[in-house]
N, C-alpha and C positions, 0 to 999 in steps of 0.2 A: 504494500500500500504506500504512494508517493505523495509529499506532503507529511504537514505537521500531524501527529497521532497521541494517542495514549493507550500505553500495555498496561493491560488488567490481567494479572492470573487471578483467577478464583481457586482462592486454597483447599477449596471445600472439594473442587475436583481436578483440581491441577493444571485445566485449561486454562487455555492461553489466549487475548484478546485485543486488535487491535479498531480503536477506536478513533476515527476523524476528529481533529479539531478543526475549529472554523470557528473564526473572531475569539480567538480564547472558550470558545465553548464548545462540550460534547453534546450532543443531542440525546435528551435522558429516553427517546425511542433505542436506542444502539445500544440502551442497558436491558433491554427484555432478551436479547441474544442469551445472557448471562443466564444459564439455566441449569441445575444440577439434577434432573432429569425433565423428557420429551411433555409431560404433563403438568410441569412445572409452569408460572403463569409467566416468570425471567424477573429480573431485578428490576425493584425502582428505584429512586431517590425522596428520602426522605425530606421534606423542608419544608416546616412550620411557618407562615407570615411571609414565604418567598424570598428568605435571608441571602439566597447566594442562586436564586434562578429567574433565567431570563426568561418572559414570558411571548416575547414577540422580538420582531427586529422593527427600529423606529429609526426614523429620519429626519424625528420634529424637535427635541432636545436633548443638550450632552451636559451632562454634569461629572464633575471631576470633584470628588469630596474633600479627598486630600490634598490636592491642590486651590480646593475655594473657585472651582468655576462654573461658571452656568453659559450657556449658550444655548440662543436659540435659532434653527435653522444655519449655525455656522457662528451667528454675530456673538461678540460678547452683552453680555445682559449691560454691562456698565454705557458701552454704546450706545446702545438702544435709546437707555432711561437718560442717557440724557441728548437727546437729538431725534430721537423721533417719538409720537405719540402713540397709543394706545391702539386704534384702530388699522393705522399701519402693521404695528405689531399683530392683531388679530389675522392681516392681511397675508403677512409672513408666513405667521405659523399655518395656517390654512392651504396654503399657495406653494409655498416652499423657496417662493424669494419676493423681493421686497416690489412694490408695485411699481410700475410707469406714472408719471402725473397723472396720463387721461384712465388706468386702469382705478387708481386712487380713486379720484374725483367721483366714479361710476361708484364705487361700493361705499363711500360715505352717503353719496345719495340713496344707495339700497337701503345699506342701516338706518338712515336717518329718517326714511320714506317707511318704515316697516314698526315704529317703538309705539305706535298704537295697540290697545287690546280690545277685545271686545266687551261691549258693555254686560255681556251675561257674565265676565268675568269678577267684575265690581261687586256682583249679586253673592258671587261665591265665596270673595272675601269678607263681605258682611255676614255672614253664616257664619262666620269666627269669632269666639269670644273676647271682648275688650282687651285682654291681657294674652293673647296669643303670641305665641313666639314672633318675631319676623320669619323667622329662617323654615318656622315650621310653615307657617302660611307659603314660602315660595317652593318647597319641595312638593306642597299640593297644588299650587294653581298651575308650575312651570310642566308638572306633567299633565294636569288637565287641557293642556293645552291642543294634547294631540287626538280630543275629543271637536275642537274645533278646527284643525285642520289633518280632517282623515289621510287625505292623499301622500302629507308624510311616511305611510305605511309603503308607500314606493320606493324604498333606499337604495334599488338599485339601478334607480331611473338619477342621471347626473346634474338636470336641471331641476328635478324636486328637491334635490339633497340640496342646491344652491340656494332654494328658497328656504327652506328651511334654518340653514346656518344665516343667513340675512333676518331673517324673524327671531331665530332664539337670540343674537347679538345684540339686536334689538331691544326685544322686549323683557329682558333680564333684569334692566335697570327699571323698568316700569312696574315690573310687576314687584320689586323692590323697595322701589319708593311706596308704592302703595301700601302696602306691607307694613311700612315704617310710620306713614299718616293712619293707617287706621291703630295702629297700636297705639296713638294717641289722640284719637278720638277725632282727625281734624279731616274735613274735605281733601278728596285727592286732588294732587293738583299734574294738570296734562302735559303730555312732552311738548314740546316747542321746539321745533325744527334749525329753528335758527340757532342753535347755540349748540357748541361742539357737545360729544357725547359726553364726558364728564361735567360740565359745562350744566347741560339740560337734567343727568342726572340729581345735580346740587340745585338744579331750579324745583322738579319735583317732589325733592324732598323738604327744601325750605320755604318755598313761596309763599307769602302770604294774603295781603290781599292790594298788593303792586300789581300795575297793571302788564307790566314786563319785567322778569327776575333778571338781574345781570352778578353773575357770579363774580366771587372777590378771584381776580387771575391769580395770585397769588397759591389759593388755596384748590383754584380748577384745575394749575399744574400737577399742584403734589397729589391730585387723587389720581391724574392720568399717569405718572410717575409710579404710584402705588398699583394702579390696573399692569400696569407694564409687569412689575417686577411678580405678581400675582398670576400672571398669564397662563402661565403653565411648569411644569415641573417631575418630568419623566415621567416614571410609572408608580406613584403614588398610589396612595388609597382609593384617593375619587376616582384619579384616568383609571385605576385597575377596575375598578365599578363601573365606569364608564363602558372601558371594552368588554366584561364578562355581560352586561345587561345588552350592549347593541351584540354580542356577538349571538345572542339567539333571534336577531335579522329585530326586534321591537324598533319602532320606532324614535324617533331623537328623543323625543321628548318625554317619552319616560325613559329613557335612557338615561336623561340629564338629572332627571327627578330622581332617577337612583343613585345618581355622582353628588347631586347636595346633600341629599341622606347620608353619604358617607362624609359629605365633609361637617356635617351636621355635629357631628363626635366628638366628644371635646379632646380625644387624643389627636386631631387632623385637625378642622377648622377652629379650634378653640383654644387655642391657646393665647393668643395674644391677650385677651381677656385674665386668661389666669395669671400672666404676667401682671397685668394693672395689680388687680385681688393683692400681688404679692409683695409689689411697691408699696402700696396702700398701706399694709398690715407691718412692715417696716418701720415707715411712718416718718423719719427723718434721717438723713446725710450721716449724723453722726450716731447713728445704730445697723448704719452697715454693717461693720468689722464684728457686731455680736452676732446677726441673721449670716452670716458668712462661717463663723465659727460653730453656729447651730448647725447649721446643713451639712457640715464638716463630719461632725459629730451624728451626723446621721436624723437629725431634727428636725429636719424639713427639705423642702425640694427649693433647688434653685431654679426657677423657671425662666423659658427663653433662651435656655443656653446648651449648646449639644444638638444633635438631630442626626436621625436616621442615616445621611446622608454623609454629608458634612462632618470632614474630621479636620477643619480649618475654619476659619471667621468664611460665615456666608458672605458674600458676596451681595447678597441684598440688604441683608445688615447694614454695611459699610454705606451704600447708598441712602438708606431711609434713614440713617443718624444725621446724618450730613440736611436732608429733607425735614428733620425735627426742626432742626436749628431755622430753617426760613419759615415754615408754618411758624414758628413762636415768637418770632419778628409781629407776625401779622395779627396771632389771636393774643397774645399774649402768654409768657413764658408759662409752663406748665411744671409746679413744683415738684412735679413725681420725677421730670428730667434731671435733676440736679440727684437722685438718688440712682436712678438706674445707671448715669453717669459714673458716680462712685463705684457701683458696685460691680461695672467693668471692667475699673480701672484694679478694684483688688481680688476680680476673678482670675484678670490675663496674668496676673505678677503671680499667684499663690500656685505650685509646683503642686500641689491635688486638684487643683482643675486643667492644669494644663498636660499635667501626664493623664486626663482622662478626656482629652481630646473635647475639652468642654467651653468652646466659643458661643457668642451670641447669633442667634438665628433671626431671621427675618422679624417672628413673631416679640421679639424684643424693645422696640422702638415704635411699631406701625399703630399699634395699640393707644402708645402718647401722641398720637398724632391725630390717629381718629377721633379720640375724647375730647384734644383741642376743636378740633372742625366741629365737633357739637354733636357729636354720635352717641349715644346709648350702646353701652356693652352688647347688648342683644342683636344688637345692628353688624356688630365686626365678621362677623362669619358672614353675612350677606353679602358682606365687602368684597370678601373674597372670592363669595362666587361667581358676581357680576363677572370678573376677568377670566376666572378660570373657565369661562365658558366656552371660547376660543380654542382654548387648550381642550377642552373635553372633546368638544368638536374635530379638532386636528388630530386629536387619539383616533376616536369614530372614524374618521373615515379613512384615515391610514388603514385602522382594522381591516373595515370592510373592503377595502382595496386589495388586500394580503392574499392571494391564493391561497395558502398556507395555513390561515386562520381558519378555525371550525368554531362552533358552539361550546363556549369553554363548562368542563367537570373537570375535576381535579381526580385523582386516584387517594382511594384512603387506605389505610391499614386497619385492618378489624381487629378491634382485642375484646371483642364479647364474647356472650357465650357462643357453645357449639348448637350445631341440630340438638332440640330437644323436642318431646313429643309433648302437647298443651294434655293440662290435668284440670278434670272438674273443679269447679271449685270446693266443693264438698269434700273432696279428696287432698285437695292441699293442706300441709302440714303448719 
């Protein structure tokens, strides 16, 4: 066999096994060969949470942990955020490069032409209780959605799939905003064309009764900023929800309803919230060095810092710190930033956070940022999935593009019982 491999003997029968590599990986099919006899069902691979297995091949983001890199479609994320906008980016990741002017110009007018809902939709979020979540409310309307346009059910037709991604990019922030007015009881207020998407987003959700909202630029940057750096992120929680739910061929929109649901978690889209909680409960600059010595000791979690991924400072971190500082110019400084500041500063120097590969993550900073702009913790997870929508999307139809891809089941390992024969109940002991 020519080309890079892997020899497996199995000791169990002495056989001897070569194995393809391609891009550093075996294909865990070329372990069912592995059999110590013909009835045998052959090897699998073990792996709980998909710690060490690839589940597809992608061409939409590269992330480098240990060196702190994100990339999308090639670009570095640092590029991106600061030179181009959000919808570009959507454009990218969708597309697989970055647009022409007149290709641009066309798909803001689709997005911008499509952040309407229908009015049976408004009905459906007043059927929600005063105090409803946001985030619950958009995992139920963003998949009702595909009650109001069936034809989505064609995913393999390329111009329904177009409409569809122009509609859910759309109206994510709509149904968002909404989401967010009726949690506090006020009239919704409608997109407006005129103002770029983050833009009309902050018009929806603050308007009140001006007869045109004009967003503070200051704070329309840093949320397209934040949409950028939220856009996507390999094969996480939600895209792996994303692609398991479109890969039985359903339609986007519950598809996506099952990718909010999963960032819904507070191990996935929640954290940046718990981060505030944890500032909060600190309480001041000079009881760092004890909440540090606690966590040490085993007393508490350091939250925001470390991640899946990333065994170096994120890279979106570094950006949205940087992003704190001009939001706080404008809303006014936010005293929890003078503590989270500290307590980076004696996470990065203390040799048990740093031999535990424990930097600050995105969800570190965005958090003081949202709470400046005027958002309700409830809200931050909505935040995130307005952007991530693009990215769900670009997962989806990479998937469904894949020859390769099937209806994803996993294989389990059975450790119940054996055959046994069912006993009356009378007769049980």
């Amino acid at each position: 066999m020519s080309g890079e491999t892997l020899t497996v003997i199995d000791n169990r029968t002495g056989k001897r096994y070569e194995l393809p590599i391609t891009h550093g990986t075996i294909r865990a099919m070329d372990l069912r060969q592995i059999k110590v006899s013909e009835d045998d069902f052959g090897l699998m691979a073990y792996d709980p949470a998909f710690m060490n297995t690839a589940s597809c091949q992608s061409r939409v983001t590269f992330i480098d942990g240990d060196k702190g890199i994100l990339r999308y479609r090639g670009y570095p994320i640092e590029q991106l955020a600061e030179r181009s906008n959000y919808l570009e980016v959507a454009y990218l990741l969708l597309h697989g490069e970055l647009p022409r002017k007149a290709e641009y110009e066309t798909w803001v007018y689709d997005i911008t032409h499509h952040t309407m809902i229908h009015e049976n939709v408004k009905k459906l979020m007043d059927g929600f209780h005063y105090d409803a979540h946001p985030m619950g409310m958009l995992v139920s309307t963003v998949g009702a959605l595909s009650t109001f346009y069936p034809e989505a059910k064609k995913i393999q037709d390329a111009a329904s799939r177009q409409k569809q991604i122009h509609r859910l990019i759309a109206k994510m922030p709509t149904l968002a905003a909404f989401a967010y007015r009726h949690s506090l009881g006020q009239p919704y207020a409608y997109p407006d064309n005129d103002l770029s998407y983050p833009g009309n987003f902050l018009n929806m959700l603050f308007k009140a009764t001006e007869l045109t909202y004009t967003p503070n630029p200051v704070l329309e940057k840093a949320l397209d900023v934040l949409f950028i750096l939220h856009a996507d992120h390999e094969q996480n929680c939600s895209a792996n929800a994303m692609r398991s739910v479109g890969s039985s061929h359903a339609d986007p929109y519950s598809a996506i309803a099952g990718a909010t649901a999963a960032l819904y978690g507070p191990l996935h889209g929640g954290a940046n919230e718990a981060v505030l909680r944890m500032l909060t409960q600190i309480g001041s600059k000079d009881r760092v060095p004890d909440f540090v010595k606690r966590v040490k000791a085993g007393e508490g979690r350091l939250m925001g810092f470390g991640h899946r991924v990333y065994k170096n400072y994120d890279p979106r971190a570094k950006i949205i710190k940087r992003l704190a500082e001009q939001v706080f110019e404008t809303t006014g400084r936010n005293p929890l930033l003078d503590i989270a500041v500290e307590l980076e500063r004696i996470a990065l120097q203390d040799d048990y956070f740093v031999k535990r590969k424990l930097y600050p993550n995105v969800d570190f900073y965005s958090g003081l940022i949202y709470q400046a702009m005027g958002f309700s913790t409830d809200m931050f997870t909505v935040l995130f999935a307005i952007p991530r929508t693009s990215g769900w999307l670009a997962q989806w139809e990479e998937m469904l593009l894949d020859s390769e891809q099937k209806i994803v089941r996993p294989r389990q390992i059975y450790l119940g019982s054996p055959s046994r024969d069912y006993v009356p109940v009378e007769r049980r002991g």
